[in-house]
KOLPAPA-337765 format. One record per residue (C-alpha): residue in one letter; x, y, z. Coordinates in steps of 0.2 Angstrom, whole numbers, padded with zeros to 4 digits, always signed. Example, Ala and Ser with C-alpha at 12.3 -4.5 7.8 and 13.67 -1.06 7.14 Angstrom:
2
A+0062-0022+0039 S+0068-0005+0036 
***
This chain:
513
X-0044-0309+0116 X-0051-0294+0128 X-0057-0306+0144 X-0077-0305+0150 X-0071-0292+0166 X-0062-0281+0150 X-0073-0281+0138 X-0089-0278+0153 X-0078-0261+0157 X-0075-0257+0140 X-0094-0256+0135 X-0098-0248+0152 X-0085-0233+0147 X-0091-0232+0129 X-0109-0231+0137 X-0102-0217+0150 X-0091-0206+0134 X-0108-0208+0126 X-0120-0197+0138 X-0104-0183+0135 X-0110-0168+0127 X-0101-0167+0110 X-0089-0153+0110 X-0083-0157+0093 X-0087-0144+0076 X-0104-0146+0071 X-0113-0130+0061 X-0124-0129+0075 X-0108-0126+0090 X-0094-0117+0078 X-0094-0098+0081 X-0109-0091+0075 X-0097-0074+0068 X-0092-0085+0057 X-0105-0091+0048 X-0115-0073+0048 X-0098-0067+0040 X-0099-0064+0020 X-0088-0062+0007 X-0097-0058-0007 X-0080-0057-0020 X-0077-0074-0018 X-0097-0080-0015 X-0109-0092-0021 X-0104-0087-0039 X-0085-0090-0039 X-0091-0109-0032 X-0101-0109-0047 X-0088-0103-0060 X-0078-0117-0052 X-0091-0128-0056 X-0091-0124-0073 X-0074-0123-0075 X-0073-0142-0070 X-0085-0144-0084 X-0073-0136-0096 X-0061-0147-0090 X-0069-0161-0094 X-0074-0159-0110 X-0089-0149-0108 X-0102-0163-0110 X-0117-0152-0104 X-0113-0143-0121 X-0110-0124-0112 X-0110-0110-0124 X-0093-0102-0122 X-0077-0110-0118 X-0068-0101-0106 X-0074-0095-0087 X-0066-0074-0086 X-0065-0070-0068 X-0070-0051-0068 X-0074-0053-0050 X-0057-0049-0042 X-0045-0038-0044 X-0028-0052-0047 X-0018-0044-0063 X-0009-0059-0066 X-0022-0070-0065 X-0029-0062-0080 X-0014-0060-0089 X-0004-0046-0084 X+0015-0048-0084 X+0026-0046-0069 X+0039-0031-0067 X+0057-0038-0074 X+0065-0028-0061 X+0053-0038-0046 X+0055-0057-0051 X+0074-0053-0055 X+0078-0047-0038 X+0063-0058-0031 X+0071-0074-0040 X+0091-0069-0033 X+0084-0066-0012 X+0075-0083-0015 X+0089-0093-0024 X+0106-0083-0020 X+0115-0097-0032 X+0109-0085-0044 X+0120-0072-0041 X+0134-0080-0044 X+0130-0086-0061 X+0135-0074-0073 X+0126-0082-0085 X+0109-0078-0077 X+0103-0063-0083 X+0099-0052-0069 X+0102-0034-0071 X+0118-0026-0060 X+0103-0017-0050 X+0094-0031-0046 X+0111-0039-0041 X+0114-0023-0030 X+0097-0024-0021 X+0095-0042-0020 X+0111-0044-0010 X+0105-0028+0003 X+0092-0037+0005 X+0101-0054+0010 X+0111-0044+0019 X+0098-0036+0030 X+0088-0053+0034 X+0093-0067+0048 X+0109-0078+0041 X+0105-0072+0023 X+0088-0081+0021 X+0073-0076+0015 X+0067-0094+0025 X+0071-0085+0042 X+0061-0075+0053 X+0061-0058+0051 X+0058-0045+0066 X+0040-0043+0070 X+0035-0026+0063 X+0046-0031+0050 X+0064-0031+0039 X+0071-0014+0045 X+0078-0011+0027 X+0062-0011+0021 X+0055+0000+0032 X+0065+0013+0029 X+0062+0011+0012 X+0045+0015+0015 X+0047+0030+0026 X+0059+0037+0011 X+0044+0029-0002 X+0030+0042+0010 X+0042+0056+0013 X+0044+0057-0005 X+0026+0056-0011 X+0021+0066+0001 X+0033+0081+0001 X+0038+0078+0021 X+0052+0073+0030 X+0046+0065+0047 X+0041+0049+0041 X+0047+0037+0055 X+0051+0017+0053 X+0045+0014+0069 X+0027+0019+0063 X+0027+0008+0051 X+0024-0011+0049 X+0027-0023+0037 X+0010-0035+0035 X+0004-0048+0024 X-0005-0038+0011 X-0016-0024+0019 X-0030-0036+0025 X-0018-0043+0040 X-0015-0023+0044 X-0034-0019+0042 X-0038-0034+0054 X-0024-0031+0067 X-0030-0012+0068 X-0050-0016+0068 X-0045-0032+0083 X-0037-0016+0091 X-0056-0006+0090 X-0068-0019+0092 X-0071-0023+0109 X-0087-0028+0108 X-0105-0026+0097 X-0108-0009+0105 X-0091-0003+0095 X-0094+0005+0077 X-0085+0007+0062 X-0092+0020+0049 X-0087+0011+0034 X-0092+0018+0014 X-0107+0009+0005 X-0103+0002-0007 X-0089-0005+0003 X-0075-0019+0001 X-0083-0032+0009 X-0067-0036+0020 X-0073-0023+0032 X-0090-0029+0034 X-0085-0048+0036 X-0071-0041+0050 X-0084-0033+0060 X-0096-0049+0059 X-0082-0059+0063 X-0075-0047+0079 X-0094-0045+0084 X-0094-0027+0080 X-0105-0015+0072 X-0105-0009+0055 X-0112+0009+0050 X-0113+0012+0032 X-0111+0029+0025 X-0120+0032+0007 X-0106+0038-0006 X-0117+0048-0019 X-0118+0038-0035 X-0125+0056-0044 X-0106+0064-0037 X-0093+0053-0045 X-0097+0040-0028 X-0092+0057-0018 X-0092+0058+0003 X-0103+0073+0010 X-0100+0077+0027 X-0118+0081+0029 X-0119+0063+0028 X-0107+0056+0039 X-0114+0071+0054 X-0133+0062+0051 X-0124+0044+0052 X-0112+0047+0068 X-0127+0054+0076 X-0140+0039+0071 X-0127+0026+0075 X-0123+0036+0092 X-0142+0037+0098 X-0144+0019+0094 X-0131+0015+0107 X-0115+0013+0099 X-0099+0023+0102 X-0093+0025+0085 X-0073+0022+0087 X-0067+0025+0068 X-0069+0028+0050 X-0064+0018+0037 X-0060+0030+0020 X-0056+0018+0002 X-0047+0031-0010 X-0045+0028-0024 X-0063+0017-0022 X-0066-0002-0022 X-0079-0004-0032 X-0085+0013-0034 X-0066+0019-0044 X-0068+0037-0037 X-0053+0046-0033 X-0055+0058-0018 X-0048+0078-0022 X-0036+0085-0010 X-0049+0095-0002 X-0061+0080+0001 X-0047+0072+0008 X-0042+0086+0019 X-0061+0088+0025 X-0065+0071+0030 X-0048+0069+0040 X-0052+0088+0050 X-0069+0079+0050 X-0063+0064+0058 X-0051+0073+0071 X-0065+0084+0076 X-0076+0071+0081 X-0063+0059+0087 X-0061+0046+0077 X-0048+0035+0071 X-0048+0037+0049 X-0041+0019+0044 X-0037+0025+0026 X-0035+0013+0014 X-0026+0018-0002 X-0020+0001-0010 X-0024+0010-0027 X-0014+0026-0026 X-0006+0020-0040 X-0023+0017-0051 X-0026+0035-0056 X-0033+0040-0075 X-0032+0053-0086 X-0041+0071-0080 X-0046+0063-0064 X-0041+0072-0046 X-0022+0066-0045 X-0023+0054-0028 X-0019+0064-0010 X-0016+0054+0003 X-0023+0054+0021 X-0005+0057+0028 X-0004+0071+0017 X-0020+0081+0024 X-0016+0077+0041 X+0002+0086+0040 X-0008+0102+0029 X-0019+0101+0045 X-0005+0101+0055 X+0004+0115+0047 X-0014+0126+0042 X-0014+0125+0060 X-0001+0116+0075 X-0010+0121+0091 X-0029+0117+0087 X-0025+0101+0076 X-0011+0094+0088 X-0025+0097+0104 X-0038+0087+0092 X-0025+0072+0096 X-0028+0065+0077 X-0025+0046+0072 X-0021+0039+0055 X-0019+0022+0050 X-0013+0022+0032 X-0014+0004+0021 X-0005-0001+0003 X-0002-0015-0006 X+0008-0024-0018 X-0006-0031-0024 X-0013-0017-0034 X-0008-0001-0046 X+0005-0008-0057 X+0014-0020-0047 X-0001-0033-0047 X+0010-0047-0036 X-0005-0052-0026 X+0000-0068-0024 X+0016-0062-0013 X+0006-0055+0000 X+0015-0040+0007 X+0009-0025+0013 X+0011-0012+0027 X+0002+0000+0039 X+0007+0017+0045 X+0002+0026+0059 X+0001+0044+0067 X-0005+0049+0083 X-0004+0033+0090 X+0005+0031+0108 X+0019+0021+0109 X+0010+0008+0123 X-0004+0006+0107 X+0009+0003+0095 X+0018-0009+0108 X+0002-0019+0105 X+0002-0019+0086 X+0019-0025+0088 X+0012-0041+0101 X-0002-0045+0086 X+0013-0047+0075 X+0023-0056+0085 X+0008-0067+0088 X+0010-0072+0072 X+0030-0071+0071 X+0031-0060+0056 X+0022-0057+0041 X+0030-0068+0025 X+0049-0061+0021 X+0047-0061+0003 X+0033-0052+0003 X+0044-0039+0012 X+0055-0038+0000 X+0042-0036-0013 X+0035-0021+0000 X+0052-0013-0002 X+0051-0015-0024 X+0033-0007-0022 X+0041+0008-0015 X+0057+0009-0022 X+0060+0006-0040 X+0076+0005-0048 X+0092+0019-0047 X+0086+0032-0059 X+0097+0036-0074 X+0101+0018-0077 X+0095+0006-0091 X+0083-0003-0077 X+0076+0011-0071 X+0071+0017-0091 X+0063-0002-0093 X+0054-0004-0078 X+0047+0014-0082 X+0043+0008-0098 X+0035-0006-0091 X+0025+0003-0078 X+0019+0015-0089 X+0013+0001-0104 X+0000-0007-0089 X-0005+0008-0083 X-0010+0015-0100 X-0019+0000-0105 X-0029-0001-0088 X-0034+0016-0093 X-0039+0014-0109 X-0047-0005-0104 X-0056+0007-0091 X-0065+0019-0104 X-0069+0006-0116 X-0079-0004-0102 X-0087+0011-0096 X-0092+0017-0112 X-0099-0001-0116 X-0109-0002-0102 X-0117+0016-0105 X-0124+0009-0121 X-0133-0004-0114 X-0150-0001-0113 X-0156+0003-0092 X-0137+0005-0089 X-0128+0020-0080 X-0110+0019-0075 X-0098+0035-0068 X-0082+0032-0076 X-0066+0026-0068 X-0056+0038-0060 X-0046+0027-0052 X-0042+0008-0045 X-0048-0008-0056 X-0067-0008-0056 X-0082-0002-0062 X-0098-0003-0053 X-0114+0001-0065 X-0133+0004-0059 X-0146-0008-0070 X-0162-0006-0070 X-0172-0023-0075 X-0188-0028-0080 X-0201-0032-0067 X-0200-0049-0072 X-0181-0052-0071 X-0188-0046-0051 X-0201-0058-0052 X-0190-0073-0056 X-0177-0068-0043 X-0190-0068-0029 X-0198-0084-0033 X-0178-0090-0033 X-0177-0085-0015 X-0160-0076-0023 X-0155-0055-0023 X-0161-0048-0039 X-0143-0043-0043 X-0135-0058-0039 X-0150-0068-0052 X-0144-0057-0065 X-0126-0060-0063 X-0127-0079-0060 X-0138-0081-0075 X-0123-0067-0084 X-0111-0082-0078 X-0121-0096-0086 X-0125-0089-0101 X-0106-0083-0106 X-0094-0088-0092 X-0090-0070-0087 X-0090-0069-0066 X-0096-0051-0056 X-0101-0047-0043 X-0118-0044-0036 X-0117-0024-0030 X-0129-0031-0014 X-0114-0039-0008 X-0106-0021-0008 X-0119-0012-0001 X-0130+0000-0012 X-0145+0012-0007 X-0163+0004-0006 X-0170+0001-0025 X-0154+0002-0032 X-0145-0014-0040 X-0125-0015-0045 X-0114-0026-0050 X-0093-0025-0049 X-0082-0030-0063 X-0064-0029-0064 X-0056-0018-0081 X-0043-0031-0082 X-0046-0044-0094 X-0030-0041-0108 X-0034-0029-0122 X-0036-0044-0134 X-0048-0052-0124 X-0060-0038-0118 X-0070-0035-0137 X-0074-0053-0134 X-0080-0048-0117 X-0088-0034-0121 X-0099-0044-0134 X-0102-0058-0124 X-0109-0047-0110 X-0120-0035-0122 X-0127-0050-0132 X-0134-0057-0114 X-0139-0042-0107 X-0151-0039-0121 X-0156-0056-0122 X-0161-0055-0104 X-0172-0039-0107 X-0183-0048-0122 X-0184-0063-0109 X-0190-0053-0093 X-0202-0042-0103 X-0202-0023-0106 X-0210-0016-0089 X-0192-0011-0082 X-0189-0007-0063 X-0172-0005-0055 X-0165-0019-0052 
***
């Protein structure tokens, strides 16, 4: 027992600690950039779906009318039923558990023994649970550089411009913390946009300026466009420091011809600015769309059209992919790179400092990186089934991808470009004035009232356009091509029944939504 002089000191310091100033998390002392920053893919209507989805789980008590939530909102293959590449999770499986190569009862094909051991060989004490270097698995990286020279028709592509990242998202943030040095830095970013550039430059305290893609051009860029928002964003004080180019489109599905490709980068280097290119779904091309050209590509025609004036225009390219996307679909693995041209070899000494900040990105999603890029040895029996396979997913998304887009056209005050490439689609609705009514008495985005009341009434989850970006008077939402073909009639019936049910409801008297 605390003795009288004890317990007098002991109250005397509690009164003391209690005139402190708190300096623990609160909503009203936690950085403010984080609670401006928004990401709308996995907003307010993905909590809701999970709350459904509980009541599914439980036995649906409140009697909802459909049994299964389908997540449209994201673009997560797996999730939804696509199957992984045998020639992946056989190679994936052996660097993970090495036991399995020397079972020969373990059916893994001879290639994927063959890669799966270079792989062990090339990582820290033949573990995929070491560290790797910072900018990543030197193996891998080569592969890449072979993966670009190949696609691209070069031969210079150097492993030391290129790093290894979990997914693109950690390369986007590394280059954008790179940028952003304070809110009077810009980024010239496409509306509609992927909503992982908006909520960095919130989060780094930068400033966002949206360029309009043209909805009436297949979501096309017009210089005219960007000239009229470089200067406004300049006037207004900012010094705009790069431009962020998505190609094939998230959510708009464009796919960018070799000429608009060339123009935006000769566009860019003219006026300064860093292009941070994200082509994640290169791979996502459809039928008599333009075939994808990347960034790299235009800015070695560049080079070639012209070495003297391009090389003094001292061009920079960031270039993103993903194994999360085309036909590989492992988001889950995160893994990812970044390539760079232009860049001095001080800035890239600091890309390398990020990474090492954080070790290294994930090793097995570096590996995976080095499947994306380079598939089995051609000729053999893999190479033919892993051909097979990539070509079954690709011709389903495509034909999922027209069968969507024609639905949607046939809903009445609907109007959606077709998908050229990527996963999504992103129709305009126009809505009755009293669908607008409702949403403004709900304190809620027109668009996103539609699509909550779309998740309620049939458990299908999009997204809102507004968390995008779209012009003034103009409504959206995003939805994924990818639920399996088997499952996407059922969609589509679902979403038509509501749609029309929603019109009757909210009177004739249509606006845009």
């Amino acid at each position: 027992m605390k003795s009288a002089p004890t317990r007098t000191l002991v109250a005397l310091s509690l009164a003391a600690w209690a005139g402190v100033a708190s300096s623990q998390l609160t909503m009203e002392n936690i950085n403010k950039n984080v609670v401006a920053a928004e990401y709308a893919v996995r907003g307010r209507l993905l909590d809701r779906a999970g709350e459904l989805e509980r009541e599914l789980a439980a036995g649906n008590p409140n009697k909802l009318p459909f049994d299964q939530i389908v997540h449209c909102n994201i673009g997560n293959p797996q999730a939804l039923g696509q199957k992984p590449l045998t020639f992946v999770r056989e190679v994936l499986g052996a660097v993970v558990n090495p036991a399995l190569l020397a079972d020969k009862r373990v059916p893994i094909s001879k290639e994927a023994r063959e890669r799966a051991k270079q792989y062990l060989d090339a990582v820290s004490f033949g573990s995929v649970g070491a560290y790797t270097e910072s900018q990543g698995i030197s193996l891998v990286r080569d592969e890449v550089a072979e993966f670009i020279d190949a696609r691209d028709g070069t031969s210079n592509a150097d492993p030391q411009d290129i790093f290894l990242t979990d997914g693109a998202s950690s390369g986007v943030k590394a280059l954008m913390q790179l940028l952003v040095r304070s809110v009077t830095d810009a980024l010239l970013v496409p509306i509609p946009q992927y909503p992982l550039y908006s909520a960095l430059t919130t989060l780094l305290n930068g400033t966002m300026a949206g360029y309009y893609l043209n909805e009436e051009d297949s979501w096309g860029v017009h210089l005219d466009t960007l000239d009229a928002k470089l200067a406004e964003t300049t006037a207004a004080g900012s010094e705009v420091r790069a431009i962020v180019v998505i190609n094939p489109g998230n959510p708009t599905g464009q796919s960018l011809p070799q000429a608009a490709v060339e123009a935006l980068m000769g566009w860019a280097a003219k006026n300064k600015l860093v292009v941070l290119a994200d082509e994640v779904y290169q791979e996502n091309v459809y039928g008599d769309a333009p075939a994808f050209s990347s960034f790299r590509s235009a800015y070695e025609a560049l080079l070639a059209k012209d070495p003297v004036g391009f090389a003094a225009l001292s061009p920079q390219l960031v270039s993103f992919h993903s194994t999360s996307k085309g036909v590989f679909g492992e988001c889950g693995l995160r893994g990812g790179y970044f390539e760079t041209r232009g860049l001095s070899t001080q800035v890239k000494a600091q890309l390398v400092k990020l990474q090492s900040i954080a070790l290294c990105s994930n090793a097995v999603g570096q590996i995976a990186t080095g499947l994306l890029v380079k598939p089995p040895p051609p000729g053999t029996a893999t190479a033919k089934k892993h051909a097979a396979e990539e070509a079954a997913i690709k011709a389903s998304l495509a034909g999922r991808a027209s069968r969507l887009a024609a639905a949607l056209n046939k809903l009445q005050g609907v109007r959606c470009n077709a998908a050229e490439g990527a996963m999504y689609l992103f129709p305009q609705v126009t809505l009755p004035a009293g669908a607008l009514a409702a949403a403004k008495a709900a304190k809620t985005p027109p668009d996103e009232f539609y699509c909550m009341r779309l998740l309620e009434a049939t458990g299908l989850v999009v997204v809102p356009g507004s968390g995008f970006g779209q012009r003034e008077g103009s409504w959206h939402f995003r939805t994924t091509f990818l639920p399996p073909d088997h499952q996407l009639e059922d969609v589509l019936g679902r979403l038509g029944t509501f749609h029309n049910k929603f019109l009757a409801t909210y009177d004739t008297h249509s606006t845009e939504l």
